[in-house]
C-alpha positions as CSV (number, residue, x, y, z in Angstrom):
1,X,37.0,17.5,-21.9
2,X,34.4,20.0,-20.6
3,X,32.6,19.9,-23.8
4,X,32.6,16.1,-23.8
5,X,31.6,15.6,-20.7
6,X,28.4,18.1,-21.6
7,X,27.9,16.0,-24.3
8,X,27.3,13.0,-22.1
9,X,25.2,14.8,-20.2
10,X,23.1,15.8,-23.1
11,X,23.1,12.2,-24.2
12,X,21.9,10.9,-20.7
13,X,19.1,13.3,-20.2
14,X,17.7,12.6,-23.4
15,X,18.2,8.8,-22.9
16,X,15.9,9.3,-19.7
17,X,13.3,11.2,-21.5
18,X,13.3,8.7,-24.3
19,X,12.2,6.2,-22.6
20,X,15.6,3.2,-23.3
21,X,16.6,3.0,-19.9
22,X,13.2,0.9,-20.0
23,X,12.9,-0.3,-23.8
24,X,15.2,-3.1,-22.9
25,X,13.0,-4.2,-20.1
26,X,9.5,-3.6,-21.9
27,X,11.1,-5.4,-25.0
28,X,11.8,-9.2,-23.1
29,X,8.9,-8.8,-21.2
30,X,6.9,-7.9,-24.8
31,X,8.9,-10.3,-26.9
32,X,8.8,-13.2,-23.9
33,X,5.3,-12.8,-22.0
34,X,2.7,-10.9,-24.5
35,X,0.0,-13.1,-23.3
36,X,0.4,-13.3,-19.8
37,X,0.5,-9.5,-19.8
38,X,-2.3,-9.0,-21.8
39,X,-4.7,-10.8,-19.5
40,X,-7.3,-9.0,-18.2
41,X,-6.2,-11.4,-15.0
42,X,-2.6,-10.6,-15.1
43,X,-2.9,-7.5,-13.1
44,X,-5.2,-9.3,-10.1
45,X,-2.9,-12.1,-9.8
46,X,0.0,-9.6,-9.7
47,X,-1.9,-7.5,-6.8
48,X,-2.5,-10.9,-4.8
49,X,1.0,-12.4,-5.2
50,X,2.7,-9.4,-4.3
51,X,0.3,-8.8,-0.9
52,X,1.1,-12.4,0.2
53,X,4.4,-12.4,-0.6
54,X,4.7,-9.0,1.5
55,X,2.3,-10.2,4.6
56,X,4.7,-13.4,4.2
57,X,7.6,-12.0,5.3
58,X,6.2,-9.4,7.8
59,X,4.3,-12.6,9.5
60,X,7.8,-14.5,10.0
61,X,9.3,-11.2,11.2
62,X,6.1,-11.2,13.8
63,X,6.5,-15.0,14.3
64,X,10.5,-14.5,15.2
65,X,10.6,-11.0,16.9
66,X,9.6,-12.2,20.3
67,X,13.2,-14.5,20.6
68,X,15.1,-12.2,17.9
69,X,15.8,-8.7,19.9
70,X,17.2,-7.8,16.3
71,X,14.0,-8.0,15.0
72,X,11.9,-7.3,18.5
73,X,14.0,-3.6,18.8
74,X,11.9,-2.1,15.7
75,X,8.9,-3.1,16.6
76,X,6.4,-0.3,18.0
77,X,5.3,-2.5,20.7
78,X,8.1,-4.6,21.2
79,X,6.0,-6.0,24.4
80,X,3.3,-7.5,22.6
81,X,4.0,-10.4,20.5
82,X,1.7,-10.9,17.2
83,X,0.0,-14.2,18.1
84,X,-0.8,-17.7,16.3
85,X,-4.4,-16.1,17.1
86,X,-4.1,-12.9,15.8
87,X,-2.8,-14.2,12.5
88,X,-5.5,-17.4,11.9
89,X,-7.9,-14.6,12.3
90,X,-6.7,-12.0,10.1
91,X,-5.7,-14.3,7.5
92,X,-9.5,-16.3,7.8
93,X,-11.0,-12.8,6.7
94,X,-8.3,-12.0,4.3
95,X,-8.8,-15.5,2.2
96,X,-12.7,-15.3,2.9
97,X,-13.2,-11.7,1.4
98,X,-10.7,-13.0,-1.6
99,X,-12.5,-15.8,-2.1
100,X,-16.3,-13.7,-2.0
101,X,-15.3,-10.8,-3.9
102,X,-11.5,-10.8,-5.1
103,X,-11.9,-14.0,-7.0
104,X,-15.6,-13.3,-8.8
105,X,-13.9,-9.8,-9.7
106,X,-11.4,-11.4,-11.7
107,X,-14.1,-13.9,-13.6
108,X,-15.6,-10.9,-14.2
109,X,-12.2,-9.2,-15.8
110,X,-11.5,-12.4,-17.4
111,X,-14.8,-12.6,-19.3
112,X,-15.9,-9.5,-20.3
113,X,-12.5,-7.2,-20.2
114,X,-10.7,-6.6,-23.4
115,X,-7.2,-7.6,-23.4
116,X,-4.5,-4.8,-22.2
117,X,-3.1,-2.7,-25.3
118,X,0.7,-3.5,-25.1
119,X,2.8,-0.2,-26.7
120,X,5.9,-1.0,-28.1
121,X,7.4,1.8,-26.9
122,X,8.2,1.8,-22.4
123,X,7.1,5.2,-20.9
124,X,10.0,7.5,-19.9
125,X,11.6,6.5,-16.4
126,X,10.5,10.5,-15.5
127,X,7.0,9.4,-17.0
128,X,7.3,6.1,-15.1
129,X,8.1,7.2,-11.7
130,X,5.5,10.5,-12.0
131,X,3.0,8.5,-12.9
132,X,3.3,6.2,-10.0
133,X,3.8,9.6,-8.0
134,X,0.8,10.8,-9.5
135,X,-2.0,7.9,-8.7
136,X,-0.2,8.0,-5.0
137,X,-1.4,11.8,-4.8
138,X,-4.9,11.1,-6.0
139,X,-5.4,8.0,-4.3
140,X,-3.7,9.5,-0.9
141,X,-6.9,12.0,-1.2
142,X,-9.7,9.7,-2.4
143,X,-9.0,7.7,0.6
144,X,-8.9,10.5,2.8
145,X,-11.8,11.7,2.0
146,X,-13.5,8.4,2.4
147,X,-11.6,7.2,5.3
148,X,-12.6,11.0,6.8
149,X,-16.1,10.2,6.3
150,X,-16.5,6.9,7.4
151,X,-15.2,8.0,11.0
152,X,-17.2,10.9,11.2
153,X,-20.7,9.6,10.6
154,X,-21.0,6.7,13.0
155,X,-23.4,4.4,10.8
156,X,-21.0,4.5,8.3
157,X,-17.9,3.5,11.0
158,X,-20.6,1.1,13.0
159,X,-21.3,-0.6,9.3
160,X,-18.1,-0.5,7.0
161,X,-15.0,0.7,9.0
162,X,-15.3,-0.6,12.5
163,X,-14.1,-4.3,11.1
164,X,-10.7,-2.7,10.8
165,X,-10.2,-1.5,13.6
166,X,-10.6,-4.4,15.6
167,X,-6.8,-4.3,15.8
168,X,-5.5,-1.1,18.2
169,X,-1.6,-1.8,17.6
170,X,-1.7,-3.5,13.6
171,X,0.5,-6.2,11.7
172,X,0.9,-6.6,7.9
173,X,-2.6,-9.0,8.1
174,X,-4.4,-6.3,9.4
175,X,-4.1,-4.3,5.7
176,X,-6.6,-6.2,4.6
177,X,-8.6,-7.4,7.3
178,X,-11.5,-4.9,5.8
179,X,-15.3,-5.3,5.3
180,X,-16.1,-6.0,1.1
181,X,-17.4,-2.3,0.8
182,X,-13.7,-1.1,1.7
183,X,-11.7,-3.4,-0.1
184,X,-14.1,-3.0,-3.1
185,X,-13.0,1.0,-2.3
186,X,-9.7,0.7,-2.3
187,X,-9.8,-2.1,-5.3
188,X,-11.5,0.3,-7.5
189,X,-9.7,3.5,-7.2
190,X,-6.3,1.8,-7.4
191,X,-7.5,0.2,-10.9
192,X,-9.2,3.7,-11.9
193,X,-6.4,5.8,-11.2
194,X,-4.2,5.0,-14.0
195,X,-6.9,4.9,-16.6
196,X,-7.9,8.8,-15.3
197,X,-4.3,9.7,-15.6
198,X,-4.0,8.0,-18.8
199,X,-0.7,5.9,-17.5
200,X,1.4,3.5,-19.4
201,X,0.5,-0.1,-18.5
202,X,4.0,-0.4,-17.3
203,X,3.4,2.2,-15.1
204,X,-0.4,1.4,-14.1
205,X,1.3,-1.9,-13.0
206,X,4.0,-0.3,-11.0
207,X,1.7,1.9,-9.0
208,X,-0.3,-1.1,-7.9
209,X,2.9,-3.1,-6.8
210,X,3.7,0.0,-4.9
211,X,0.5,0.9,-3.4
212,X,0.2,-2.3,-2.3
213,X,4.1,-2.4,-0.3
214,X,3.3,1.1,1.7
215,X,-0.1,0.1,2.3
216,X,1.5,-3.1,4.0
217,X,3.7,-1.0,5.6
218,X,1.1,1.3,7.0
219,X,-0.1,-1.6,8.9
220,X,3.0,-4.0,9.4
221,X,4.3,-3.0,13.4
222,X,7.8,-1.5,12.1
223,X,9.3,1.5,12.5
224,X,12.6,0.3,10.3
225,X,15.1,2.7,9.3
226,X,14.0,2.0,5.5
227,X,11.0,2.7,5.7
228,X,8.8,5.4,3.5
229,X,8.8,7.9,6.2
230,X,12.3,7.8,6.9
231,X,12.8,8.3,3.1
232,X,10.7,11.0,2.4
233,X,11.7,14.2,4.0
234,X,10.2,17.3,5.8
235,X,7.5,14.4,7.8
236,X,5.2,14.7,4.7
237,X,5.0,11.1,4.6
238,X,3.1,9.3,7.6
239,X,4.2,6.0,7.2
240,X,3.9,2.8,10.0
241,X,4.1,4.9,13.1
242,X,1.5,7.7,12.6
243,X,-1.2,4.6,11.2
244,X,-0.2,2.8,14.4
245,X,-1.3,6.2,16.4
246,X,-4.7,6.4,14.2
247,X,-5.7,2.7,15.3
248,X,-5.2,4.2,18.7
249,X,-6.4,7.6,18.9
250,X,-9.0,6.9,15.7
251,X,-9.6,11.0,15.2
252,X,-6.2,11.1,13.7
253,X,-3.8,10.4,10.8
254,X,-7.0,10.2,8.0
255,X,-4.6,9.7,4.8
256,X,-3.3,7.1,4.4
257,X,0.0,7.7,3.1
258,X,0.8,11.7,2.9
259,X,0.5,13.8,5.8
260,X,-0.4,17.1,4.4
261,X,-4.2,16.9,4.2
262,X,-4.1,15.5,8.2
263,X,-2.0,18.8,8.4
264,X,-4.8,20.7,6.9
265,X,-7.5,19.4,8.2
266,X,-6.3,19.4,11.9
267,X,-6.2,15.8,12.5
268,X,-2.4,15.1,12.4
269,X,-0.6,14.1,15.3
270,X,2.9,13.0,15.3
271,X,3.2,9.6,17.8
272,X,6.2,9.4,20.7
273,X,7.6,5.9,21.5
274,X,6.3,7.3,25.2
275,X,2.6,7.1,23.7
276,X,3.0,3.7,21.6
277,X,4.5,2.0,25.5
278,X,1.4,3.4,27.2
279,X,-1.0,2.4,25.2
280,X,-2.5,-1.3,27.0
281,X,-4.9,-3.7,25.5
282,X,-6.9,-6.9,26.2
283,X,-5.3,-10.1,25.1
284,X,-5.1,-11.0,22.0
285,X,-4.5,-7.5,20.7
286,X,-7.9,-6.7,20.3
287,X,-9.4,-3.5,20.3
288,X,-12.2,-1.2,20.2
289,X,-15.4,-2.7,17.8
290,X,-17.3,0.8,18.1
């Protein structure tokens, strides 16, 4: 019985490091949708669906939290309500910076990209999941160091960064309510990444799936007992709450997802619900533009 059940082990373990816990998957989606996949345009229009299906829900959330206490009792600032205003605006930017720079990007794919190499063989779910892990880590300190810099010399904030923070107490619209010089940032280091780490296209479009659903979260209000921080032991993970405290006290919370290198650096704080309640703001939820 022992010796069976070691064999099983033995058989699972290798299974995982095979890679057939995904085969299955990778097949359909090889044998059903090769050309969709293989479109240079396949991974912007995954990027884009996937941030407006996300700021979708958040924005009904927003929409129904001020006569839903179930919803309202998450939210950081339960006492001010995400406006019909707030979200016109936001969104304006968001489609106007897709439409300037998102959409001639993808032309521009389209064009002059070769189409994606499909493998027949899926990565490894270990290879999978560490790959995603890995473009988080290297991402998580290319932003820092540009989100660092961009606070600290004040024509670069004044120019590029100060657009985003408009917004002292963010929502899920807010992720993307960025000049083109940040979002072209961001854009370019998420597609990079992979390539650098040499990830499995199946991976490379897992990471951007994911980057795109904590960066949302970063911004979306919620401090929900699912989220990423609440996951992630030992506090290394900021998550909503600490971003919230860096749109407030903008010296602060840098990286964008991890907290280690705000730990090094000196610039972490950890926000109280005491600080979030104090914190006031002219209508509208606008905020500091300097």
């Amino acid at each position: 019985s022992n010796l069976a059940r070691h064999h099983q082990t033995i058989c699972f373990c290798s299974t995982l490091s095979e890679g057939l816990v995904l085969q299955p998957a990778w097949d359909y989606l090889h044998q059903n949708h090769h050309d969709l996949l293989r479109s240079p345009l396949f991974p912007v229009v995954l990027s884009v669906c996937t941030y407006f299906f996300l700021v979708a829900v958040y924005t009904v959330l927003d929409l129904l939290a001020p006569t839903w206490p179930c919803i309202n009792r998450y939210k950081l600032h339960p006492d001010r309500p995400v406006t019909w205003s707030n979200i016109w605006t936001t969104l304006g930017v968001t489609v106007y910076n897709h439409l300037l720079y998102i959409f001639p990007a993808a032309v521009a794919q389209w064009l002059w990209r070769p189409p994606t190499p499909l493998p027949r063989e899926a990565p490894s779910l270990w290879g999978f999941f560490l790959g995603i892990l890995g473009c988080t880590v290297v991402f998580d300190f290319q932003y820092y160091l540009w989100h660092l810099l961009h606070h600290r010399v004040p024509w670069l904030y004044r120019t590029f960064h100060a657009v985003h923070h408009q917004y002292n107490q963010p929502f899920s619209l807010v992720t993307q309510y960025l000049s083109g010089w940040e979002l072209f940032s961001v854009g370019f280091w998420a597609t990079v990444d992979p390539i650098l780490l040499q990830c499995h296209c199946l991976t490379t479009w897992g990471f951007m799936v994911f980057n795109i659903y904590v960066s949302t979260e970063d911004h979306c209000g919620y401090d929900f007992p699912w989220s990423m921080h609440h996951l992630v032991p030992f506090g290394l993970w900021g998550g909503a709450p600490k971003h919230d405290a860096h749109h407030q006290r903008p010296g602060t919370n840098f990286a964008p997802f991890f907290s280690h290198w705000d730990w090094l650096g000196g610039t972490h704080i950890v926000p109280t619900p005491s600080s979030h309640a104090a914190t006031a703001e002219p209508e509208d939820m606008k905020g500091r533009k300097d």
